[in-house]
C-alpha positions in Angstrom: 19.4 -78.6 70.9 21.4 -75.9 72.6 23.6 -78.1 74.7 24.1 -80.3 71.2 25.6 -76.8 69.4 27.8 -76.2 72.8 29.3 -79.4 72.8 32.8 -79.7 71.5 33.1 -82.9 71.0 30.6 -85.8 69.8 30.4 -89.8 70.7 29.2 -92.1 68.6 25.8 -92.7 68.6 25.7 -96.1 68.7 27.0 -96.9 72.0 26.8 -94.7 75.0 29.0 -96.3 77.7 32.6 -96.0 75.5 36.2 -96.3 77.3 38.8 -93.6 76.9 40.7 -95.8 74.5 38.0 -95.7 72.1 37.5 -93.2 68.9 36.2 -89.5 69.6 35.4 -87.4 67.5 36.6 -83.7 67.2 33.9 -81.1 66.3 34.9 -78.9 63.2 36.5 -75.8 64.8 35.5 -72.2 62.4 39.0 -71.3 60.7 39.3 -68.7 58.4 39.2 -71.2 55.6 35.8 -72.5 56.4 34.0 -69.6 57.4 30.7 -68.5 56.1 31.5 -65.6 53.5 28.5 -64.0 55.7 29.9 -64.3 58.6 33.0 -62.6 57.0 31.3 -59.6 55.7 29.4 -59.0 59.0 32.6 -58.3 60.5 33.8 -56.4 57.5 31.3 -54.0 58.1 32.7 -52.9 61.5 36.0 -52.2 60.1 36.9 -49.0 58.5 37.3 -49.3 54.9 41.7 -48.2 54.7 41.9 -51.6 57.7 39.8 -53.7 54.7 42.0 -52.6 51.7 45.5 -52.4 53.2 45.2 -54.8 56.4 42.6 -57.6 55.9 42.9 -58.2 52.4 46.4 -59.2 53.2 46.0 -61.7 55.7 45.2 -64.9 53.4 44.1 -65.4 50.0 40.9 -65.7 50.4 40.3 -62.4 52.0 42.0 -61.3 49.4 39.4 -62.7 46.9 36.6 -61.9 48.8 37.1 -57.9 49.1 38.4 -58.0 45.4 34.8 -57.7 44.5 34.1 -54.2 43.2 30.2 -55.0 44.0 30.9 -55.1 47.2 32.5 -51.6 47.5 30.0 -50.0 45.6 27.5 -51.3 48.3 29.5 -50.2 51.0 30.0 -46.6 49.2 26.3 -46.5 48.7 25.3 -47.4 52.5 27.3 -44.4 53.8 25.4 -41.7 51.8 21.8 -40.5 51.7 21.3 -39.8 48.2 22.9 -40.4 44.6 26.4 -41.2 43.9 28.5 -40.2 41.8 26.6 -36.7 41.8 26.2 -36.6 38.0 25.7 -40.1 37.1 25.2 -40.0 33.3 28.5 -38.2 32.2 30.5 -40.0 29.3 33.6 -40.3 31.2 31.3 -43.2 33.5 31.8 -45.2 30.3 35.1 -44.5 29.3 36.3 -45.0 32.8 35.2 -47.2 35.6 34.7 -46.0 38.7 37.4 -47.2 41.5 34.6 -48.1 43.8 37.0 -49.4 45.9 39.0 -46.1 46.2 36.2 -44.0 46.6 35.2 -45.8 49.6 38.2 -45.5 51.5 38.7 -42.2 50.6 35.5 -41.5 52.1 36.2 -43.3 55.4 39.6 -41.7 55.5 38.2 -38.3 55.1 35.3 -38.7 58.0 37.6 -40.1 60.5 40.4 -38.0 59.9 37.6 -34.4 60.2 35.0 -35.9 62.5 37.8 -35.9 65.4 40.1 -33.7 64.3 41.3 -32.9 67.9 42.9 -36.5 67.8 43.8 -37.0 64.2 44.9 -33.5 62.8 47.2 -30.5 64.6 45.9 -27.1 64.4 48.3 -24.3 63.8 47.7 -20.7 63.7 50.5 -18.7 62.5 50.5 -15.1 63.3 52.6 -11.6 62.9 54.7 -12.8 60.1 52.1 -10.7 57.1 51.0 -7.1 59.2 47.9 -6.7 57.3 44.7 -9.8 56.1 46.3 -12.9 54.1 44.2 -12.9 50.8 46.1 -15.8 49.3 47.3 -18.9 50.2 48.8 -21.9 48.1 49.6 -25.5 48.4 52.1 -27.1 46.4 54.5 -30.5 46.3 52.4 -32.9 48.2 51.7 -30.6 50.6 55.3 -30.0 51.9 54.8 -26.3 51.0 52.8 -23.2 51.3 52.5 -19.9 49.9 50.8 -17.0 51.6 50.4 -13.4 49.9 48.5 -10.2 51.6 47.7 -6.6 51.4 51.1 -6.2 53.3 51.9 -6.5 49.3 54.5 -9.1 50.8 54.6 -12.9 50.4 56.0 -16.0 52.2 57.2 -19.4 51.3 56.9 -21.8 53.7 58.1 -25.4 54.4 55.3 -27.0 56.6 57.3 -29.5 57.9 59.1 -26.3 59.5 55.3 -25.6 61.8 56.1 -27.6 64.7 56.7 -27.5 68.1 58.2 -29.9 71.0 55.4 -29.6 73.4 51.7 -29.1 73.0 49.5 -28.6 75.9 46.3 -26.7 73.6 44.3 -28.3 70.8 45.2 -25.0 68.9 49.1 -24.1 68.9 49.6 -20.4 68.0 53.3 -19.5 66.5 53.9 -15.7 66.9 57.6 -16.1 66.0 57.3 -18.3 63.4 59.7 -17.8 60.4 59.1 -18.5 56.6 61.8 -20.3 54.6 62.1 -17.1 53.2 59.7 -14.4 52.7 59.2 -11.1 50.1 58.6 -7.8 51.4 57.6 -5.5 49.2 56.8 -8.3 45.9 54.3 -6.0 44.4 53.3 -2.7 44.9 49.4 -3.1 45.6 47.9 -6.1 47.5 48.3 -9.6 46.4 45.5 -11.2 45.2 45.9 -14.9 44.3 48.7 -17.5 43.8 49.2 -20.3 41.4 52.3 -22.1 41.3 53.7 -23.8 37.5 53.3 -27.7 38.8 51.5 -28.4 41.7 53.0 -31.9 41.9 56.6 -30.4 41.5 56.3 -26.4 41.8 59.8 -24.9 41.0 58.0 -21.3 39.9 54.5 -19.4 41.4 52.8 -16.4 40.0 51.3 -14.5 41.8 48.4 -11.2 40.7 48.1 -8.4 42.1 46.2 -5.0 42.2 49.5 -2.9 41.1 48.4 -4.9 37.4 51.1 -7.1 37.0 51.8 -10.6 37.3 55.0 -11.8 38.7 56.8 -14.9 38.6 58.8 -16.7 41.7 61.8 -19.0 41.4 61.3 -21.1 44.5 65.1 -22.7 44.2 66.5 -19.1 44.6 64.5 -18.3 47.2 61.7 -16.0 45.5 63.5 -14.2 43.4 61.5 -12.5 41.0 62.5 -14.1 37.1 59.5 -11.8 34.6 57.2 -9.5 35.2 53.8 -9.6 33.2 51.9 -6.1 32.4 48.4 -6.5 32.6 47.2 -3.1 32.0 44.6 -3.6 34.9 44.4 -5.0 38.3 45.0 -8.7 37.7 42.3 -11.0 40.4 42.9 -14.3 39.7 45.4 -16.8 38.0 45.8 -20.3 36.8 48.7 -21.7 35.2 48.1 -24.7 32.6 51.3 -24.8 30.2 50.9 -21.0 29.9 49.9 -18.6 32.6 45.8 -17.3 32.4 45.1 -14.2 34.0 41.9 -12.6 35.1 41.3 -8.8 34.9 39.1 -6.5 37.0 38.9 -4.9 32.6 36.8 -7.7 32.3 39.4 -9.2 29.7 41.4 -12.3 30.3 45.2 -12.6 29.3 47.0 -15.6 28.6 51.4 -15.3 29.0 54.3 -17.6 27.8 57.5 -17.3 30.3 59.4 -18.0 27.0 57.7 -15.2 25.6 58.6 -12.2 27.4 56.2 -10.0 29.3 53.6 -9.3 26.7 50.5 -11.6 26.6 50.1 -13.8 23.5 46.4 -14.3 23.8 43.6 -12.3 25.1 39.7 -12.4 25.1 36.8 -10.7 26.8 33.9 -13.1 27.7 32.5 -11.3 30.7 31.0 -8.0 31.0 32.0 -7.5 34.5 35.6 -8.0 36.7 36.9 -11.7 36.2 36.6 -13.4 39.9 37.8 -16.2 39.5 39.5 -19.0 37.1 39.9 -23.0 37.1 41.7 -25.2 34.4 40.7 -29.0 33.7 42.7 -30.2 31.1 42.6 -28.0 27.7 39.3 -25.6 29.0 39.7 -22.7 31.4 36.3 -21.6 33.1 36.2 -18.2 34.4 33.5 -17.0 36.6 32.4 -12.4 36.6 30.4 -10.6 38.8 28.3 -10.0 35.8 27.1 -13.3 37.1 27.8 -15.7 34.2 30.4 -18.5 33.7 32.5 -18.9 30.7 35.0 -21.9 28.9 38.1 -21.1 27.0 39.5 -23.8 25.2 43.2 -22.9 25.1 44.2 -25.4 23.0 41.8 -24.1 20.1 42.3 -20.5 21.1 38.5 -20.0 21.1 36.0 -19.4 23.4 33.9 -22.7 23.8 30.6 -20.9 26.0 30.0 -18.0 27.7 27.1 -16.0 28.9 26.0 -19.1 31.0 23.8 -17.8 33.7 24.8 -18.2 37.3 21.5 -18.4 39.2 22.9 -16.4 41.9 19.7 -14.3 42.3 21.0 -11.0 44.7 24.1 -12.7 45.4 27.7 -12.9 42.8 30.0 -15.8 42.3 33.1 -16.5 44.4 35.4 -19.6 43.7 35.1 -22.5 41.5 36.2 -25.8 41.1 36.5 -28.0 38.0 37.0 -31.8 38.3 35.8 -34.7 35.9 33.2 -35.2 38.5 31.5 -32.1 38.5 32.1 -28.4 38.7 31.3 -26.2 41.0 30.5 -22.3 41.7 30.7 -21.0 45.6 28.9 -17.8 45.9 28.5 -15.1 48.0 24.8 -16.4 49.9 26.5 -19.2 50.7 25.5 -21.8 47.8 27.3 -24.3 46.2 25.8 -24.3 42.2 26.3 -27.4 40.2 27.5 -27.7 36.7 28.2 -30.4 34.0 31.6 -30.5 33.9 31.1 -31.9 30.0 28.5 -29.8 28.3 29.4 -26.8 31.1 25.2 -26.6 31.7 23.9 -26.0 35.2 22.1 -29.2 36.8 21.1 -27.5 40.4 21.9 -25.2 43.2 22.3 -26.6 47.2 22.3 -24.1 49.9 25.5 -24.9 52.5 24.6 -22.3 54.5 21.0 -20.5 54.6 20.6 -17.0 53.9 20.8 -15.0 56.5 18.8 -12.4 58.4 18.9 -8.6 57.2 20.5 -7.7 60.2 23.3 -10.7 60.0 26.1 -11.0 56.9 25.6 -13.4 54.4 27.6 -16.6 54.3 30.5 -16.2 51.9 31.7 -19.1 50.0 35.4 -18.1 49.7 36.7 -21.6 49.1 36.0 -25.0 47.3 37.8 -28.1 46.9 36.6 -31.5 45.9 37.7 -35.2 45.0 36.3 -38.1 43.9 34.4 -39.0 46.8 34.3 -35.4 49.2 34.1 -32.0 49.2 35.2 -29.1 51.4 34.0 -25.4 51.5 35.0 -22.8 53.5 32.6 -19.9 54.8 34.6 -16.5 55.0 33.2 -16.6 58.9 34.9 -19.1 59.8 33.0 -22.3 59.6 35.0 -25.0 57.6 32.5 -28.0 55.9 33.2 -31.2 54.8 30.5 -33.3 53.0 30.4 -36.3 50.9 30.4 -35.6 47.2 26.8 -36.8 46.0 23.5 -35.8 45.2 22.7 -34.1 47.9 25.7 -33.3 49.7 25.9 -34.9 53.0 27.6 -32.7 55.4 29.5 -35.5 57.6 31.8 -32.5 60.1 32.5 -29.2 60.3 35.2 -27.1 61.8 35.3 -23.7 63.4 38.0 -21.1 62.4 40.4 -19.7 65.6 40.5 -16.6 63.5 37.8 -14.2 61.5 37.2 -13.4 58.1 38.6 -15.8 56.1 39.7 -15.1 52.9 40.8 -18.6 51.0 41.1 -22.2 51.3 43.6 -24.4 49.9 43.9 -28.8 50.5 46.1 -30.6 49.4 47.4 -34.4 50.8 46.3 -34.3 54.4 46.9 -30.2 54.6 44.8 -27.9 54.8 45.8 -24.4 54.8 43.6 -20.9 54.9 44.4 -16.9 55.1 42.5 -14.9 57.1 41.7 -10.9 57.6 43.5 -11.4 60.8 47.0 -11.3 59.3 46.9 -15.3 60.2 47.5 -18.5 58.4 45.7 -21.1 60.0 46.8 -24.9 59.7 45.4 -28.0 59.8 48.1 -30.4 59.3 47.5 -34.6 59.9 49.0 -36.4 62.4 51.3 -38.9 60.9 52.5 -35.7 58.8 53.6 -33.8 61.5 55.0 -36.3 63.4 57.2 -37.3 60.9 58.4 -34.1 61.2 59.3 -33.6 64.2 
């Protein structure tokens, strides 16, 4: 039987002793036409998902027809991850929109390969001496193409990333000592700068940036930082969104809302905390705002009311951090080094996952000083350096993890293959992919 499937070619069967000039018979060859869809698939799962969608789909039609099938994603999203996906299956915007299985998945390839080798997928760039004192802020805008930093140097710095490069690189880590920013403000406040937001992340043309000297200032970036208002906040301003109008958080407690058109004077305010406002993050209409009183609160700014507040953090000993709102979930990074899970619809809290466990008496704790999250990942930051990145379901699955060059770190922005963070070591420190920074060079 085995030497009958190795045989190319068959006689006929009813006569054994043929001449050449008599019929033979050529054994079906596979093609790509007649091969087993099984087959197909088998070899589909060796290939990483981006080869499937933008490669192999586009060899023939039926390739084409066969990877179309959004089943078949959703099996292949589901066989990567050791738990539930998405991570709050049961929200209403699961049945107003589908999910993109297909979109998900490669985004989750994409995302392992690119941070589970990131000595051959990604440059690391550590830029040094150009703030004299710790980088508290940094901020991503335009694709990725630019970057803000801000400090207790009370200076800030606009930079074009395409401008981090070098010719030759001998070291994983490349470290710029004479780097220069497009341009850069010495002096922009008169106490430390606390947090940047810029008007359009897609297309920034103006950034605000709070600081402790209690005002808010806004950047032209076409001008080359020049400073176009000046907001009086009455009280050290911590934190800042922009959504149509600019939100401010207050160490007061209170949180002030400003209209460039309007002048300097805030045209809304409202005090939902009973402690200093941490953090903010906008999705859509609501701004959520996170105090050390340990409670989370949702503005509706469209309404001009407050939606909830007094929603309990269960932080235990330790005080919220960052946040992150997306239609998938929203998250709270706190000071222990846990990652708390809210419904991003009714704003309730579902569960708590420890990134990093507590440590020892004798050892600091595990800050969570910075959270981002898509569809289909997440990455949080550890203000000691260690950089996580972990598929976003229920659990988290941690996939890689990073180490800092530099200590203390202080933020974490990502944004189209960039990732950017400030440290207490007067550094910015870059992560930048490949195909970006070669095409910069």
């Amino acid at each position: 039987m085995c030497e009958v499937a190795q045989t190319s070619k068959y006689l006929p069967a009813t006569n054994s002793n043929i001449s050449n000039d008599e019929e033979v018979y050529e054994a079906a060859e596979p093609t790509l036409l007649n091969m087993p869809v099984e087959i197909i698939l088998k070899i589909c799962s060796f290939l990483e998902a981006d080869v499937l969608k933008y490669t192999l789909s586009k060899v023939c039609r039926r390739f084409e027809d066969i990877l179309a099938d959004d089943h078949l994603w959703k099996y292949w999203v589901h066989s990567k991850i050791k738990g539930f996906f998405p991570v709050l299956p049961n929200l209403k915007i699961w049945e107003e929109t589908q999910i993109d299985w297909e979109e998900v998945c490669v985004e989750m390839d994409v995302g392992r390969k690119k941070w589970s080798n990131v000595k051959d997928t990604m440059k690391h760039i550590v830029v040094k001496d150009v703030h004299y004192a710790s980088v508290d802020t940094v901020l991503l805008a335009n694709k990725g193409e630019i970057c803000l930093s801000g400090g207790r140097d009370r200076g800030m710095a606009f930079w074009h990333v395409k401008d981090l490069k070098v010719s030759d690189i001998d070291d994983v880590t490349i470290i710029m000592r004479n780097a220069k920013p497009k341009h850069i403000k010495h002096n922009a406040h008169l106490g430390w700068v606390w947090d940047l937001a810029a008007d359009n992340i897609e297309n920034a043309s103006v950034v605000y940036s709070a600081s402790w000297d209690n005002t808010v200032k806004a950047w032209d970036l076409a001008s080359g930082l020049n400073c176009i208002e000046t907001f009086r906040c009455g009280m050290s301003a911590l934190s800042v969104v922009t959504a149509d109008n600019i939100v401010v958080g207050l160490y007061s407690k209170k949180i002030l809302t400003f209209d460039i058109r309007s002048g300097s004077n805030p045209i809304n305010a409202y005090k939902p905390h009973k402690g200093p406002v941490l953090a903010l993050s906008s999705y859509k209409n609501m701004i959520a705002s996170v105090s050390e009183d340990k409670t989370l609160a949702v503005w509706d700014r469209v309404a001009g009311k407050l939606i909830k507040n007094d929603i309990k953090i269960p932080t235990d000993r330790a005080y919220p951090v960052c946040i992150n709102w997306n239609s998938p979930a929203l998250y709270i990074g706190d000071s222990k080094g846990s990652l708390h899970l809210f419904n991003p619809e009714d704003h309730t809290f579902v569960r708590t996952h420890e990134i990093w466990a507590e440590s020892s008496v004798m050892e600091p704790s595990n800050k969570i000083v910075g959270c981002y999250q898509s569809q289909g990942n997440i990455i949080v930051c550890s203000d000691r350096g260690e950089i996580k990145f972990l598929y976003n379901c229920h659990p988290p699955q941690e996939y890689s993890s990073v180490q800092t060059s530099t200590i203390d770190v202080t933020q974490l922005q990502y944004l189209e293959g960039v990732l950017v963070i400030g440290t207490c070591d007067s550094a910015l420190e870059f992560w930048i992919s490949n195909e970006r920074y070669d095409n910069a060079l």
